[in-house]
Each structure stands twice: as C-alpha cells, then as structure tokens.
C-alpha positions as CSV (number, residue, x, y, z in Angstrom):
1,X,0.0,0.0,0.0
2,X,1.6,3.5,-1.1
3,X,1.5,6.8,1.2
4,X,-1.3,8.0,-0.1
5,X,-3.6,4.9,-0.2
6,X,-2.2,4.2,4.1
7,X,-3.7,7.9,4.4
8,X,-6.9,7.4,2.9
9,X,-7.4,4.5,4.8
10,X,-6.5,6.4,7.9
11,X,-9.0,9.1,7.6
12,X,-11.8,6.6,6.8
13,X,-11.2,4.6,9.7
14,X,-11.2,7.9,12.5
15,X,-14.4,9.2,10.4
16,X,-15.7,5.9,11.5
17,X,-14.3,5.7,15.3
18,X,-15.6,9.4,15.7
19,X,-19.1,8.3,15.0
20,X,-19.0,5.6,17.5
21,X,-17.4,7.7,20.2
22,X,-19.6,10.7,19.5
23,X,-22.6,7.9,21.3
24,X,-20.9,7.7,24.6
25,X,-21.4,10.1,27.4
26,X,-18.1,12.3,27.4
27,X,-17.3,14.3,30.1
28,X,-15.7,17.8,29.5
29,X,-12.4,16.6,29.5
30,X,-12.9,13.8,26.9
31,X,-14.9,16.1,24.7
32,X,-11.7,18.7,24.9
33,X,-9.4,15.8,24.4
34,X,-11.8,14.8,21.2
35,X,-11.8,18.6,20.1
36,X,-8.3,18.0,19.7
37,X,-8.0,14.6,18.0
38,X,-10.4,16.8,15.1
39,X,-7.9,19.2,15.4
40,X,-5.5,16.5,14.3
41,X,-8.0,15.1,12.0
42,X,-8.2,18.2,10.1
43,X,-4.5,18.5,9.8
44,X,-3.8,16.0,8.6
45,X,-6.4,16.3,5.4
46,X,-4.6,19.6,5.1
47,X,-1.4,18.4,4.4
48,X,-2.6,15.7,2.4
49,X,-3.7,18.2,0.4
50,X,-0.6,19.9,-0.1
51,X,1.1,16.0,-0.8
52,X,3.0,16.5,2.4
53,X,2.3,12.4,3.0
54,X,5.0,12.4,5.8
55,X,3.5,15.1,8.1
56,X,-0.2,14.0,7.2
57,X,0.3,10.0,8.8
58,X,1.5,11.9,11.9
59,X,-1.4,14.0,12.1
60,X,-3.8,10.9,11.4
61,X,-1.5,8.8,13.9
62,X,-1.9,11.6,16.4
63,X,-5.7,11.9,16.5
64,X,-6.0,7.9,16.4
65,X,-4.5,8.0,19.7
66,X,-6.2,10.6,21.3
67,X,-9.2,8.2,20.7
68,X,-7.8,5.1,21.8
69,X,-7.3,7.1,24.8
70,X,-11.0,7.7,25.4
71,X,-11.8,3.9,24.7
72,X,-9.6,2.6,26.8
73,X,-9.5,4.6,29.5
C-alpha cells in the first residue's frame, strides 16, 4: 500500500471511530481531548492536500491515539 492509499485509509477509519465515540457520554475533559483529536483530524487532510504524506500519517497517527485514549481509558 503507497503513502497516499495508508492515508486514505486512515481518515476513513477515524471518520468511522468518531461516529462511535460521539454515542458515549463524554465528560468535559474527553470532549476537549476529542476537540483536539479533530484538530489533528483536520490537519492532517490539510497536508494531504498539499502531498505532504509524511506530516499527514502523523497528524492521522496523532488523532488515532487521542481516541484510543477515550476507549480505553
């Protein structure tokens, strides 16, 4: 799989986790921390955008953590 298609996927695949978190009762902290992870999110279409591959998987990589951190904990 190329850059670009390992990005693609990425984005799908938080799109998705987002919907499922978004049904669970946050509290204010979680909702800041998921504020962030969107912040991520939106970064990292952004550089895709521009072909900057390498700093778009960090941004994506970011924000996936950011939610494993509200389903796991």
């Amino acid at each position: 799989m190329d850059e670009s298609a390992r990005i693609k996927k990425d984005l799908i695949m938080y799109e998705e986790n987002i919907k499922n978190i978004e049904k669970i009762n946050l509290d204010d902290t979680q909702k800041k921390i998921i504020k962030l992870a969107s912040q991520y999110y939106e970064d990292s279409k952004y550089y895709y955008s521009k072909k900057d591959f390498f700093t778009a998987f960090g941004c994506i990589n970011y924000a996936h953590g950011l939610l494993d951190s509200i389903i796991k904990f």
